[in-house]
PDB file of N, CA, C and O in Angstrom, chain B, residues numbered from 101:
ATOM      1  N   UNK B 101      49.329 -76.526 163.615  1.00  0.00           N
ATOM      2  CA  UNK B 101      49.612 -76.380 162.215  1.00  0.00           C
ATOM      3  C   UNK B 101      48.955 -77.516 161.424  1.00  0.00           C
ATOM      4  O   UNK B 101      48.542 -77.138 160.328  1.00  0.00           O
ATOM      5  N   UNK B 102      48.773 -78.680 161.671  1.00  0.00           N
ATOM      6  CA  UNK B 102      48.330 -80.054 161.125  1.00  0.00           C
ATOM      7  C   UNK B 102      47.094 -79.647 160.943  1.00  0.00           C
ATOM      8  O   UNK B 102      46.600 -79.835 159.831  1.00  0.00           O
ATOM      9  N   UNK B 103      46.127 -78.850 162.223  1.00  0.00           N
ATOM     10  CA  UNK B 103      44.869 -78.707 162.399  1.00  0.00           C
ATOM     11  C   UNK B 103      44.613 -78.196 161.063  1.00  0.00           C
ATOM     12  O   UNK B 103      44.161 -78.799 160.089  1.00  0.00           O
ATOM     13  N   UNK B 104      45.014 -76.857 161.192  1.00  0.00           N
ATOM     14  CA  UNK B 104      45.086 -75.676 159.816  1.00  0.00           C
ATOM     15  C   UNK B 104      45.153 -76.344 158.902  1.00  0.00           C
ATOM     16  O   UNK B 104      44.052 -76.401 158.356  1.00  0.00           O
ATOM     17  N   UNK B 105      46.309 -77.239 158.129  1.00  0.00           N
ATOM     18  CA  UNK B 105      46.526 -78.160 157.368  1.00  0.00           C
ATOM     19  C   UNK B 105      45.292 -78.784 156.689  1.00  0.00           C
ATOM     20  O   UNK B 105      44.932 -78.716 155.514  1.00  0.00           O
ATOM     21  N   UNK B 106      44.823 -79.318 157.591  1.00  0.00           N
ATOM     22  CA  UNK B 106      43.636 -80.252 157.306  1.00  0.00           C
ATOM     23  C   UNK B 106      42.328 -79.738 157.236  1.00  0.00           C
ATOM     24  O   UNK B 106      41.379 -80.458 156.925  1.00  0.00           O
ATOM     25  N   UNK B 107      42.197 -78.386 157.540  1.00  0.00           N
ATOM     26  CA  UNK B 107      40.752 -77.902 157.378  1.00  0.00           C
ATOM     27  C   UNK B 107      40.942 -77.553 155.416  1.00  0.00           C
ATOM     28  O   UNK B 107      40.184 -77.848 154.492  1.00  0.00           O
ATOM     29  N   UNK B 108      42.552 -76.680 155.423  1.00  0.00           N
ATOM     30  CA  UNK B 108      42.450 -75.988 154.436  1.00  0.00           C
ATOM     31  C   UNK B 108      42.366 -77.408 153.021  1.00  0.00           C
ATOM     32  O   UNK B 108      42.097 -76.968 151.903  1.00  0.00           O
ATOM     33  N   UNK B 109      42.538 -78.618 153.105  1.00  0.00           N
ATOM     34  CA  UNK B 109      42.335 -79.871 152.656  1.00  0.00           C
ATOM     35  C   UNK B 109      40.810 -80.090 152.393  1.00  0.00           C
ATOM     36  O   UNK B 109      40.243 -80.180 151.304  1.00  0.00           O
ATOM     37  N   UNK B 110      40.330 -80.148 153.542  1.00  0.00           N
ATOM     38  CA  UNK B 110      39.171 -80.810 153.596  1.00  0.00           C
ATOM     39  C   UNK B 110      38.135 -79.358 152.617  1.00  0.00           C
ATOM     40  O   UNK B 110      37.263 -79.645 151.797  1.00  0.00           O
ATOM     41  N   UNK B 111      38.539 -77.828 152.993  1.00  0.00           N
ATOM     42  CA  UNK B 111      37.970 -76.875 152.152  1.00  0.00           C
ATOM     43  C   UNK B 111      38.462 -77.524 150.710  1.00  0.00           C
ATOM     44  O   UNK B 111      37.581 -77.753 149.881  1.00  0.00           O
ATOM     45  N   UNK B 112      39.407 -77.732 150.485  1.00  0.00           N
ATOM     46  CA  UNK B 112      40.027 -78.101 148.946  1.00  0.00           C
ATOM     47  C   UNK B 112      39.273 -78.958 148.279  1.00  0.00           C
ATOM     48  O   UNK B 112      39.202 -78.881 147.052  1.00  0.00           O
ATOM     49  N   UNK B 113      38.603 -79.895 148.979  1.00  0.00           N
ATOM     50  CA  UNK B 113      38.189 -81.193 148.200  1.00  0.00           C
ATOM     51  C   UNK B 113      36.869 -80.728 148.227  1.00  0.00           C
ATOM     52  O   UNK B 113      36.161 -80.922 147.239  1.00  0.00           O
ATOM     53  N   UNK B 114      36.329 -80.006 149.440  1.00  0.00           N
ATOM     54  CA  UNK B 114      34.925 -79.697 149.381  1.00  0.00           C
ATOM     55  C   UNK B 114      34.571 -78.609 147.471  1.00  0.00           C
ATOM     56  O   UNK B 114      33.732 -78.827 146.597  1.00  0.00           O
ATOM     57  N   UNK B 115      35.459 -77.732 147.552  1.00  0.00           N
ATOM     58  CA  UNK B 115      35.335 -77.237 146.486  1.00  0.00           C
ATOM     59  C   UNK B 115      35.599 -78.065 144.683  1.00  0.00           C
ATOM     60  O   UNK B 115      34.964 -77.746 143.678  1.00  0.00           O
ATOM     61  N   UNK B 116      36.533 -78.976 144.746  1.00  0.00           N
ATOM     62  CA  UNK B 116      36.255 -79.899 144.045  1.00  0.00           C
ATOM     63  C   UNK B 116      35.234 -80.471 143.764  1.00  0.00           C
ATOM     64  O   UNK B 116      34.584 -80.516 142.720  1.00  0.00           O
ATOM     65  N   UNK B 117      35.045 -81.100 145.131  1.00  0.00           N
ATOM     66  CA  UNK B 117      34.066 -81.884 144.737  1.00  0.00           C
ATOM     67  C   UNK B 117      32.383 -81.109 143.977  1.00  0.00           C
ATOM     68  O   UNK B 117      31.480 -81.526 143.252  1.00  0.00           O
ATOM     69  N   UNK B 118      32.755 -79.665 144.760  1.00  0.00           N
ATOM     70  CA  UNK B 118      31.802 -79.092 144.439  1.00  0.00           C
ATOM     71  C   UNK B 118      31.311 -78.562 142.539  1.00  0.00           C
ATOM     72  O   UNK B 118      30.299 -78.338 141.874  1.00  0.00           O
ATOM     73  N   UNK B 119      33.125 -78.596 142.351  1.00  0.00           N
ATOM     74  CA  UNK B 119      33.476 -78.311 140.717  1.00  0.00           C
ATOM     75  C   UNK B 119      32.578 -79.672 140.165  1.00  0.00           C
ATOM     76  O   UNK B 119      31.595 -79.400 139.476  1.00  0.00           O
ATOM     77  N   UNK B 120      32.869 -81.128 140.434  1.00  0.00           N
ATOM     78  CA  UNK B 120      32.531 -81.905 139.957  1.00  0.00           C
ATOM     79  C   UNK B 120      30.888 -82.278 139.617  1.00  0.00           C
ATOM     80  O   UNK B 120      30.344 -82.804 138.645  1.00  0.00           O
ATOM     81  N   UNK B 121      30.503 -81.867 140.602  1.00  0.00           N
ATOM     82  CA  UNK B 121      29.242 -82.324 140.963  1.00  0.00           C
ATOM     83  C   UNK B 121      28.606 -81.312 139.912  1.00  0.00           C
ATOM     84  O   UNK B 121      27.757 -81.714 139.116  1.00  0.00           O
ATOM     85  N   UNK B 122      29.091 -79.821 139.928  1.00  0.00           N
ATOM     86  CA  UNK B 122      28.225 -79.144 138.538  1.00  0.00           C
ATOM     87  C   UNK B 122      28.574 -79.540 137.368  1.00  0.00           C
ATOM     88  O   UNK B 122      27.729 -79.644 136.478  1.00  0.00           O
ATOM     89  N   UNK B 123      29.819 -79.817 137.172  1.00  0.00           N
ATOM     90  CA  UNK B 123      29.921 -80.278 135.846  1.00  0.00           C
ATOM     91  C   UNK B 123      29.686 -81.526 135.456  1.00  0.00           C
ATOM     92  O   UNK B 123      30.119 -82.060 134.435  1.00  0.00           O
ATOM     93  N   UNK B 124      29.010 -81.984 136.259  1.00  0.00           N
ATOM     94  CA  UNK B 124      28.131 -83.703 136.004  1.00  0.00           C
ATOM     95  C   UNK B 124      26.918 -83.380 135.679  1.00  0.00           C
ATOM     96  O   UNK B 124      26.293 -84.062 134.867  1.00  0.00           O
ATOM     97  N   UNK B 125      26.336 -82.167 136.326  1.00  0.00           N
ATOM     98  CA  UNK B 125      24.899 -81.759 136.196  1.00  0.00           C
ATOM     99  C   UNK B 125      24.936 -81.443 134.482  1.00  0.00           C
ATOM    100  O   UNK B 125      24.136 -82.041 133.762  1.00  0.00           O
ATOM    101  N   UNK B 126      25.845 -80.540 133.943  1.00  0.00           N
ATOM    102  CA  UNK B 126      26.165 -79.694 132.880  1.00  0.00           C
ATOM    103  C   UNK B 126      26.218 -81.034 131.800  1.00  0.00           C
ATOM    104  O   UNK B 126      25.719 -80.986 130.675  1.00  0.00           O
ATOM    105  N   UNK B 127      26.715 -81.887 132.200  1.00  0.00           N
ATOM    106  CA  UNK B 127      27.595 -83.409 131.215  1.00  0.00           C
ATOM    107  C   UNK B 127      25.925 -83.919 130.846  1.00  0.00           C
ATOM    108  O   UNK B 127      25.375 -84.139 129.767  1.00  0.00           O
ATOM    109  N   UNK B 128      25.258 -84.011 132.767  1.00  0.00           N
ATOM    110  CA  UNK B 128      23.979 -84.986 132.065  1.00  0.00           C
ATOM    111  C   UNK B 128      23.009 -83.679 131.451  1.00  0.00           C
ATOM    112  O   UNK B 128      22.202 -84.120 130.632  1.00  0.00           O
ATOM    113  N   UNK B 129      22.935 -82.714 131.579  1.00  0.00           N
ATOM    114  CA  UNK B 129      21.657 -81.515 130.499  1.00  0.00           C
ATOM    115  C   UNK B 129      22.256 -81.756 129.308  1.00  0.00           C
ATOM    116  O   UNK B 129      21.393 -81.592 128.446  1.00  0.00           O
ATOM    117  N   UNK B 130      23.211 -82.037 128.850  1.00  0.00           N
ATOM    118  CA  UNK B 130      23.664 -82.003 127.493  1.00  0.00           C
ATOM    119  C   UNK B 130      23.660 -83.262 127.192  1.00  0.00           C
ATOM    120  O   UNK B 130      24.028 -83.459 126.034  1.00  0.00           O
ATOM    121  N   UNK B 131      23.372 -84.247 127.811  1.00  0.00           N
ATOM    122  CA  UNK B 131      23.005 -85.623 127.131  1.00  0.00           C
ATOM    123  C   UNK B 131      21.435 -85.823 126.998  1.00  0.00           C
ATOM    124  O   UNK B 131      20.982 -86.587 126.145  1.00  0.00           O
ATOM    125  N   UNK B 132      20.772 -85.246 127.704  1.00  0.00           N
ATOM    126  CA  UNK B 132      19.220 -84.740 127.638  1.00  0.00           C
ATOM    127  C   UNK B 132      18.979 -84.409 126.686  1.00  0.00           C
ATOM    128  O   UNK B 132      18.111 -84.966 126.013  1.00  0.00           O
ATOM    129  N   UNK B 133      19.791 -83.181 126.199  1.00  0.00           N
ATOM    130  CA  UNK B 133      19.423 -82.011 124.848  1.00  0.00           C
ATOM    131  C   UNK B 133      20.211 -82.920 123.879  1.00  0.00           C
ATOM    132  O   UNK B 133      20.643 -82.346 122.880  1.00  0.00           O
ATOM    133  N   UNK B 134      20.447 -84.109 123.988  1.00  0.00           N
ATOM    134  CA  UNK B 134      20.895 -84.730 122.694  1.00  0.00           C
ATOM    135  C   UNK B 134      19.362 -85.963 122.515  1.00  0.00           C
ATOM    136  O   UNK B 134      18.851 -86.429 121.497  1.00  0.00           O
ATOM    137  N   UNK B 135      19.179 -86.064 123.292  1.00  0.00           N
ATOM    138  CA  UNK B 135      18.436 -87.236 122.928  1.00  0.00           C
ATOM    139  C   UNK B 135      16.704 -86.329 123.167  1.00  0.00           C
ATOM    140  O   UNK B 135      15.666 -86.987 123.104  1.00  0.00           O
ATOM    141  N   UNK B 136      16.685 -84.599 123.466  1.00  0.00           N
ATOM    142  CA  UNK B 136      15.547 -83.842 123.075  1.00  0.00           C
ATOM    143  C   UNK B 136      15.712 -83.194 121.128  1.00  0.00           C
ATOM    144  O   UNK B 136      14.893 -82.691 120.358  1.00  0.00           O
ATOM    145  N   UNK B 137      17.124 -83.543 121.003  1.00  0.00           N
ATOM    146  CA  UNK B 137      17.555 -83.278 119.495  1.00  0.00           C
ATOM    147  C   UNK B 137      17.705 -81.761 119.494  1.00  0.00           C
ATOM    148  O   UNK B 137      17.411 -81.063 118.524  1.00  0.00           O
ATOM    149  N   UNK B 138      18.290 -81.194 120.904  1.00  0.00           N
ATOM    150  CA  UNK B 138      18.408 -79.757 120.976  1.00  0.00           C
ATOM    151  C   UNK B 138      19.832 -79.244 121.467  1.00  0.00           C
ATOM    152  O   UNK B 138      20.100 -78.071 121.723  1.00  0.00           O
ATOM    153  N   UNK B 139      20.575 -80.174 121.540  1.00  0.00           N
ATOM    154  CA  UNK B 139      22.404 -80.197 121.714  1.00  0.00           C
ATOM    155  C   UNK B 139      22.573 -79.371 120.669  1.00  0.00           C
ATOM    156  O   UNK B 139      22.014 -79.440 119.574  1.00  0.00           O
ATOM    157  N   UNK B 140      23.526 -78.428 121.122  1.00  0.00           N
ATOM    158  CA  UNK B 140      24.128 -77.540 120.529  1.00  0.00           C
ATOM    159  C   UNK B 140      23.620 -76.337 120.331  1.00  0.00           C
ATOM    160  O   UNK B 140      24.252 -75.591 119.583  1.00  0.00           O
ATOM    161  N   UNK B 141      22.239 -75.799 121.005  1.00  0.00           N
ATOM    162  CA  UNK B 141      21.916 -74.802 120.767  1.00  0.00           C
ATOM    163  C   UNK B 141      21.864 -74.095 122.184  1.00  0.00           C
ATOM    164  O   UNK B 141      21.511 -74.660 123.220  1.00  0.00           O
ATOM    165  N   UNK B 142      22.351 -72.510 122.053  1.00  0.00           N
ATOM    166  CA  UNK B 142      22.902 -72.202 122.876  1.00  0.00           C
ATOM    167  C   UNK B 142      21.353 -71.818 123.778  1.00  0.00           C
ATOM    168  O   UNK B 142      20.380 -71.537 123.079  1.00  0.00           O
ATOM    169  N   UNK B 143      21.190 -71.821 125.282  1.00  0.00           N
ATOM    170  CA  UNK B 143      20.214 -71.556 126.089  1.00  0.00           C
ATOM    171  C   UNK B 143      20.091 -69.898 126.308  1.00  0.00           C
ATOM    172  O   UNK B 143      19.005 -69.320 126.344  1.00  0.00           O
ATOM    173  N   UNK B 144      21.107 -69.375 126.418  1.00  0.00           N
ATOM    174  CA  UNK B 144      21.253 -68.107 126.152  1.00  0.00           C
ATOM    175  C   UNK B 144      20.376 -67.246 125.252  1.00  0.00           C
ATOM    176  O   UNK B 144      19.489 -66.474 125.615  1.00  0.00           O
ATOM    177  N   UNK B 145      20.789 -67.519 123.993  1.00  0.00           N
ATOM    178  CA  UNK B 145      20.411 -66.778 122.850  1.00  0.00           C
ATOM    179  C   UNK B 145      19.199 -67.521 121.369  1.00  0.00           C
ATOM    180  O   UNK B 145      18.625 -67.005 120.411  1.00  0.00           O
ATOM    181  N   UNK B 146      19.284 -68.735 121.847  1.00  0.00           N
ATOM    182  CA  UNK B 146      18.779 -69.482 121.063  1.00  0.00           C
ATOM    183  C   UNK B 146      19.655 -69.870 119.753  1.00  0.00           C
ATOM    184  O   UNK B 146      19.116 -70.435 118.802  1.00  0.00           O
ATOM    185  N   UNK B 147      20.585 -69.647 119.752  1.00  0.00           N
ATOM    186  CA  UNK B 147      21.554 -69.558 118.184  1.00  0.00           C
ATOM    187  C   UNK B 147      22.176 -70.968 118.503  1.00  0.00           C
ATOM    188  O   UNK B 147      21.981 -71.526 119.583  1.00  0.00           O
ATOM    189  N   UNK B 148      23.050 -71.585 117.345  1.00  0.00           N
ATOM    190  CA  UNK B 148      23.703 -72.862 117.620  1.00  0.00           C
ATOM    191  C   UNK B 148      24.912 -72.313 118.087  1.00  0.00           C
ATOM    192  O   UNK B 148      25.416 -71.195 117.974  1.00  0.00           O
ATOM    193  N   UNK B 149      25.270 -73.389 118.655  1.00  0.00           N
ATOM    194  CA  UNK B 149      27.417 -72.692 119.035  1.00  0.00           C
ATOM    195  C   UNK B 149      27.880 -73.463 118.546  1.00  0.00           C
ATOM    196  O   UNK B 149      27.576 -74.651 118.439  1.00  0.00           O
ATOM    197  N   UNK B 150      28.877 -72.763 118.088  1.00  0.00           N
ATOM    198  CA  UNK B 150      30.188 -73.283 117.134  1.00  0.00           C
ATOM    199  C   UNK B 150      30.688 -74.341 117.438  1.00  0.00           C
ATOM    200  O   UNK B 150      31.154 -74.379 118.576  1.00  0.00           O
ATOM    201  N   UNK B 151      30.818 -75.792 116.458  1.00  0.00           N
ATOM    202  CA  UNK B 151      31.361 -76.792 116.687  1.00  0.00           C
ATOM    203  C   UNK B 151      32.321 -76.679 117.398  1.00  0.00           C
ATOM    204  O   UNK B 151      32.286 -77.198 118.514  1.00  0.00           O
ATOM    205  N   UNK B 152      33.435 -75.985 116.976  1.00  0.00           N
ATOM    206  CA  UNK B 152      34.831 -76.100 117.891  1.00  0.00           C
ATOM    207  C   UNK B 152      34.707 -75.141 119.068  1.00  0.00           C
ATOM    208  O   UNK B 152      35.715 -74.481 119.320  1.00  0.00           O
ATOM    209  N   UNK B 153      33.426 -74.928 119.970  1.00  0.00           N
ATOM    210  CA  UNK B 153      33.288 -74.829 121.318  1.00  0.00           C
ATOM    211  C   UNK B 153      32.865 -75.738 121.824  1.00  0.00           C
ATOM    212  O   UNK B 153      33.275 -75.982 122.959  1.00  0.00           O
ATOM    213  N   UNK B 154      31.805 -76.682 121.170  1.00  0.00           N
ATOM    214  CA  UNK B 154      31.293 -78.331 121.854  1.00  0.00           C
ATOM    215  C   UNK B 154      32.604 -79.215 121.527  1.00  0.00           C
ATOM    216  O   UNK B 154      32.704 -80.338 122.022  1.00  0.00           O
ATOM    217  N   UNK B 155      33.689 -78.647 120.616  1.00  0.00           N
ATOM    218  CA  UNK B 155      34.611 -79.719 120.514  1.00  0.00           C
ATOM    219  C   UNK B 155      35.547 -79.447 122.044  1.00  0.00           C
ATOM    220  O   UNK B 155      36.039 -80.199 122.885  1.00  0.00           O
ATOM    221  N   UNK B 156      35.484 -78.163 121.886  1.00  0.00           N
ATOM    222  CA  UNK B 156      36.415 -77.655 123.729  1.00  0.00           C
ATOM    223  C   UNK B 156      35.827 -78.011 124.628  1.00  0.00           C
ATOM    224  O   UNK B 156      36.417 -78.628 125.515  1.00  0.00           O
ATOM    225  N   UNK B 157      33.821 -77.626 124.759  1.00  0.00           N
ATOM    226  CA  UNK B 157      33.572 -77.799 125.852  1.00  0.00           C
ATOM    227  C   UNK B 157      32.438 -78.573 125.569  1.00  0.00           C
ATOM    228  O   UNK B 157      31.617 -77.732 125.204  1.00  0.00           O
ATOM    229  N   UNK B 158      31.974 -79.527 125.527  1.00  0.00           N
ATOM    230  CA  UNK B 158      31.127 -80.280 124.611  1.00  0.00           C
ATOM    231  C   UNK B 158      29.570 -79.914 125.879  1.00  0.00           C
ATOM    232  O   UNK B 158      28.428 -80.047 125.438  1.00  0.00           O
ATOM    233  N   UNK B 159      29.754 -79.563 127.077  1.00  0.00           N
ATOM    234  CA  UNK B 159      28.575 -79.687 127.921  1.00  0.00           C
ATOM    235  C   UNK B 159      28.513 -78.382 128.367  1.00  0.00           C
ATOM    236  O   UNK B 159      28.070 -78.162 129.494  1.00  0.00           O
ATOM    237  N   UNK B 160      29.098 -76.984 127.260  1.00  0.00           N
ATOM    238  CA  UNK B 160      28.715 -75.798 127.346  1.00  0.00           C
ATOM    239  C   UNK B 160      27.268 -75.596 127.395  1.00  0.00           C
ATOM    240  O   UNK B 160      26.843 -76.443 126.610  1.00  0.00           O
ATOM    241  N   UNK B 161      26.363 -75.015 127.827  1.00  0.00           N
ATOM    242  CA  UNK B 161      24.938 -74.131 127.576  1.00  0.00           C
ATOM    243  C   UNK B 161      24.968 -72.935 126.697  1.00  0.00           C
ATOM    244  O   UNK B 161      23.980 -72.553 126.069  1.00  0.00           O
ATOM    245  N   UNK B 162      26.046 -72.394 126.670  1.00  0.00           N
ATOM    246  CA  UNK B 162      26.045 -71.218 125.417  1.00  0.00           C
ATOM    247  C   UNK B 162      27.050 -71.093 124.825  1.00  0.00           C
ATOM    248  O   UNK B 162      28.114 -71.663 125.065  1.00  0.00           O
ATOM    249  N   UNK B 163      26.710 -69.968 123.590  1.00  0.00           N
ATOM    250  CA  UNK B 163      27.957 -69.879 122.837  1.00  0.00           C
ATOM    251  C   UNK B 163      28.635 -68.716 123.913  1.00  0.00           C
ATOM    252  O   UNK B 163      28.283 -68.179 124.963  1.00  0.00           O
ATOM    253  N   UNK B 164      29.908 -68.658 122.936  1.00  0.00           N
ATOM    254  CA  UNK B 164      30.601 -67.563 123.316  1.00  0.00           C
ATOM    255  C   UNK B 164      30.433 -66.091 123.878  1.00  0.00           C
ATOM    256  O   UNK B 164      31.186 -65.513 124.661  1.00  0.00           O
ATOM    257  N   UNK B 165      28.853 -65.452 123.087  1.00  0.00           N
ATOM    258  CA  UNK B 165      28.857 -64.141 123.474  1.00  0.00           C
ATOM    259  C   UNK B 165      28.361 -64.053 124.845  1.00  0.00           C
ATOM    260  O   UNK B 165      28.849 -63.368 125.744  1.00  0.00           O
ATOM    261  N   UNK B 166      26.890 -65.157 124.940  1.00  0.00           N
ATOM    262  CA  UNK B 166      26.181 -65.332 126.061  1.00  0.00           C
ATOM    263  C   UNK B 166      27.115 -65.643 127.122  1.00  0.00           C
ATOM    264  O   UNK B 166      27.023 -64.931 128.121  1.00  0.00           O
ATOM    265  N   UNK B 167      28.004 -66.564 127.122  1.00  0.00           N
ATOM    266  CA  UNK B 167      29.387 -66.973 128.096  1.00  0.00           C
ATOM    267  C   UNK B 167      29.744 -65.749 128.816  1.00  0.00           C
ATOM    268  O   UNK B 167      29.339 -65.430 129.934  1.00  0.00           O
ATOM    269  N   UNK B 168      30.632 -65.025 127.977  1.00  0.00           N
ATOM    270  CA  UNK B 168      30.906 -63.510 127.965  1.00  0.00           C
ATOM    271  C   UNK B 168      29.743 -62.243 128.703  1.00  0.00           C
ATOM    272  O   UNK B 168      30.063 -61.210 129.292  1.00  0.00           O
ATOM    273  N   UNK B 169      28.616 -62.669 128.471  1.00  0.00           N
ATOM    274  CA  UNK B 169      27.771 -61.253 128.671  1.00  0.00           C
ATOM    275  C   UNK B 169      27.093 -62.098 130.362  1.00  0.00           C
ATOM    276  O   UNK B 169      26.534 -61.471 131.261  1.00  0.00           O
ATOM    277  N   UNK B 170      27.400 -63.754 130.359  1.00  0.00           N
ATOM    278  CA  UNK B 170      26.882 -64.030 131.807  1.00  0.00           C
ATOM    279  C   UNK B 170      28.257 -63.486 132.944  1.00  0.00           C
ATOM    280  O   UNK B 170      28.130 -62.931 134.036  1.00  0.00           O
ATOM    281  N   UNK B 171      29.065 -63.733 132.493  1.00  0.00           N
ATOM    282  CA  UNK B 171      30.123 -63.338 133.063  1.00  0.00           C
ATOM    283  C   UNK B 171      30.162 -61.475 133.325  1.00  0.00           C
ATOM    284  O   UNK B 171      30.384 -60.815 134.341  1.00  0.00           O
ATOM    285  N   UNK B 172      29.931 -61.189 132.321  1.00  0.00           N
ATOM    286  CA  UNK B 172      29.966 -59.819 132.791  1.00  0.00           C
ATOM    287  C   UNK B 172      28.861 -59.488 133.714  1.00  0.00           C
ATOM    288  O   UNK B 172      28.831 -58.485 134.426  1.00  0.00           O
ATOM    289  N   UNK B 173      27.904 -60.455 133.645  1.00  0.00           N
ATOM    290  CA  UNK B 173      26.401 -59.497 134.185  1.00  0.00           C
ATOM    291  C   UNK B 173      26.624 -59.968 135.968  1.00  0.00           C
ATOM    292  O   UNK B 173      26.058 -59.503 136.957  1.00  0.00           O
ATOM    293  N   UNK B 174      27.817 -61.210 135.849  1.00  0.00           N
ATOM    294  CA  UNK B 174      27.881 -61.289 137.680  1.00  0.00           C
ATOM    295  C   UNK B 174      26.682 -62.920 137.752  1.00  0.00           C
ATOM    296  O   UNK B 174      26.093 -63.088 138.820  1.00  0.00           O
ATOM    297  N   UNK B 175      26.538 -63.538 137.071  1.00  0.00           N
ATOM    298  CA  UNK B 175      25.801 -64.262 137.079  1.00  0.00           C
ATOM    299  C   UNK B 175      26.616 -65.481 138.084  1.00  0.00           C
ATOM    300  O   UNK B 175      27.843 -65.385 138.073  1.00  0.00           O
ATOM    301  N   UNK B 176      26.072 -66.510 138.868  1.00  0.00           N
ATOM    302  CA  UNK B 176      26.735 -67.186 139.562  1.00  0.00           C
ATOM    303  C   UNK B 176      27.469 -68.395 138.560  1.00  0.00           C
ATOM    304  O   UNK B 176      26.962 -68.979 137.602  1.00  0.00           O
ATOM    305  N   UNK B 177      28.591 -68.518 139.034  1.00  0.00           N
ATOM    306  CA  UNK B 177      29.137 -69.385 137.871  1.00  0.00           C
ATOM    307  C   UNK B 177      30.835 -70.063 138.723  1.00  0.00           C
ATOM    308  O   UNK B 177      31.484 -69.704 139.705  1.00  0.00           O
ATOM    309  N   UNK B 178      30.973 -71.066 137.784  1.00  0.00           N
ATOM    310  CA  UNK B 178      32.510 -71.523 137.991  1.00  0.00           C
ATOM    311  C   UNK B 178      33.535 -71.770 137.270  1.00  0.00           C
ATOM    312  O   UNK B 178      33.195 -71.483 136.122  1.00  0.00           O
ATOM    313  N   UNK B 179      34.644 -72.153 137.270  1.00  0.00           N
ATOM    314  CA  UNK B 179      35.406 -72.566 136.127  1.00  0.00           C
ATOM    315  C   UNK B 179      35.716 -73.977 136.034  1.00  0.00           C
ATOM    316  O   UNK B 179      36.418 -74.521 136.886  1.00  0.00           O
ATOM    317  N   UNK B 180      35.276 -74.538 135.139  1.00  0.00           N
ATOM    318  CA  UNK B 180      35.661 -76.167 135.481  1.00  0.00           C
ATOM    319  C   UNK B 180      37.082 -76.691 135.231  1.00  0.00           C
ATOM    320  O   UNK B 180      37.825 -75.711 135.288  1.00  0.00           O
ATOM    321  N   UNK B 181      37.961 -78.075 134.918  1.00  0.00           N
ATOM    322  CA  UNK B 181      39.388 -78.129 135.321  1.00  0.00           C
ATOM    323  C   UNK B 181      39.545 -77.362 134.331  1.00  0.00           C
ATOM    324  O   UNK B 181      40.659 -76.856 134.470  1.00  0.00           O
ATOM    325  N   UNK B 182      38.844 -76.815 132.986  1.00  0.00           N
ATOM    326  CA  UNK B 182      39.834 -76.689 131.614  1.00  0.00           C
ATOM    327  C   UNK B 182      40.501 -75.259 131.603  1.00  0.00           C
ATOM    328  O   UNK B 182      41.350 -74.701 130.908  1.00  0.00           O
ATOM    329  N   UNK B 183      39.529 -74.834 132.969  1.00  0.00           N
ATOM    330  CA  UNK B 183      39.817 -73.125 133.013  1.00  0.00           C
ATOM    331  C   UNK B 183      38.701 -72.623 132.449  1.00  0.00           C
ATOM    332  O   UNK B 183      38.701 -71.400 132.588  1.00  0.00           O
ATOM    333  N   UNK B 184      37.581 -73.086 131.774  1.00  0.00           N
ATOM    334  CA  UNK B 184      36.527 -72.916 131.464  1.00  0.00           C
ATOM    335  C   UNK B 184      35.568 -72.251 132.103  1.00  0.00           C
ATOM    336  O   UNK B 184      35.017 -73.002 132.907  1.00  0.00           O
ATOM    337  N   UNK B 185      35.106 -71.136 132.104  1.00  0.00           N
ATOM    338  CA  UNK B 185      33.644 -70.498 133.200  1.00  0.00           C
ATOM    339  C   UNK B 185      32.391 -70.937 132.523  1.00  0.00           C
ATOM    340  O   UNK B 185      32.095 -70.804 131.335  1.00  0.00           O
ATOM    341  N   UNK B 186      31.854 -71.365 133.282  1.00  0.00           N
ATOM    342  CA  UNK B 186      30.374 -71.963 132.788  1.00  0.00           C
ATOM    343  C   UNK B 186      29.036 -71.755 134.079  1.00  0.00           C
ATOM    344  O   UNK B 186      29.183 -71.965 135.283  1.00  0.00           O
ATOM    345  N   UNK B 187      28.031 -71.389 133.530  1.00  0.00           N
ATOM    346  CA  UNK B 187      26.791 -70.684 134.828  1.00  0.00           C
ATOM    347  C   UNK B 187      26.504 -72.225 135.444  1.00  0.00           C
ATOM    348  O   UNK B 187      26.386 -73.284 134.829  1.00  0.00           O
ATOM    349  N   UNK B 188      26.444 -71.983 136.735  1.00  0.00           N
ATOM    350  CA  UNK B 188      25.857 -73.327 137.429  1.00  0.00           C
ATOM    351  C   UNK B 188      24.703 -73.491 137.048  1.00  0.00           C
ATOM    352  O   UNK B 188      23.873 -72.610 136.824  1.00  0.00           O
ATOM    353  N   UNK B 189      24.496 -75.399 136.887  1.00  0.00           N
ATOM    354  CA  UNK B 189      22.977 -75.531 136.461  1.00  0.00           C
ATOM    355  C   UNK B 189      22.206 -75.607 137.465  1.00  0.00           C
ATOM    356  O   UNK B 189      22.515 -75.484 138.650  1.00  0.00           O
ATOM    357  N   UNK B 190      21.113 -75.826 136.979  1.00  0.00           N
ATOM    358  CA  UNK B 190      20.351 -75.578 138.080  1.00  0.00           C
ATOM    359  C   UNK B 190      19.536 -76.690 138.394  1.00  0.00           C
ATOM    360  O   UNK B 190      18.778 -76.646 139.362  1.00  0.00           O
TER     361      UNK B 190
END
């Protein structure tokens, strides 16, 4: 039982860690696109996204619809702690 225990642990943190590591990737492209003077515009669609989605998710890549239509299309993706789905970067 300890064995079991500890794999299903060591899976736990692996996936964490795995959460973390994209949303560091996501944190540094959006400090890039600030200092390319292109923060805030969505990669998706080319449109800006709504302040109070960079205020929720400040290291989003798109607005809302693109969010929505990657999600529907099956695109590979995760949810980060906020409950947030966002496409892995690449």
């Amino acid at each position: 039982m300890d064995q079991g225990r500890g794999i299903a642990e060591r899976d736990l943190a692996f996936q964490s860690a795995g959460r973390t590591s994209a949303t560091l990737r996501l944190v540094e492209g959006a400090l890039r696109e600030i200092g390319e003077n292109t923060f805030g515009t969505c990669t998706g669609c080319g449109n800006e996204i709504p302040t109070k989605r960079l205020e929720a998710v400040p290291w989003t890549p798109y607005c809302v619809a693109c969010q929505e239509r990657a999600e529907l299309d099956g695109q590979e993706g995760e949810r980060d702690d906020h409950g947030c789905w966002f496409a892995m970067a690449s």
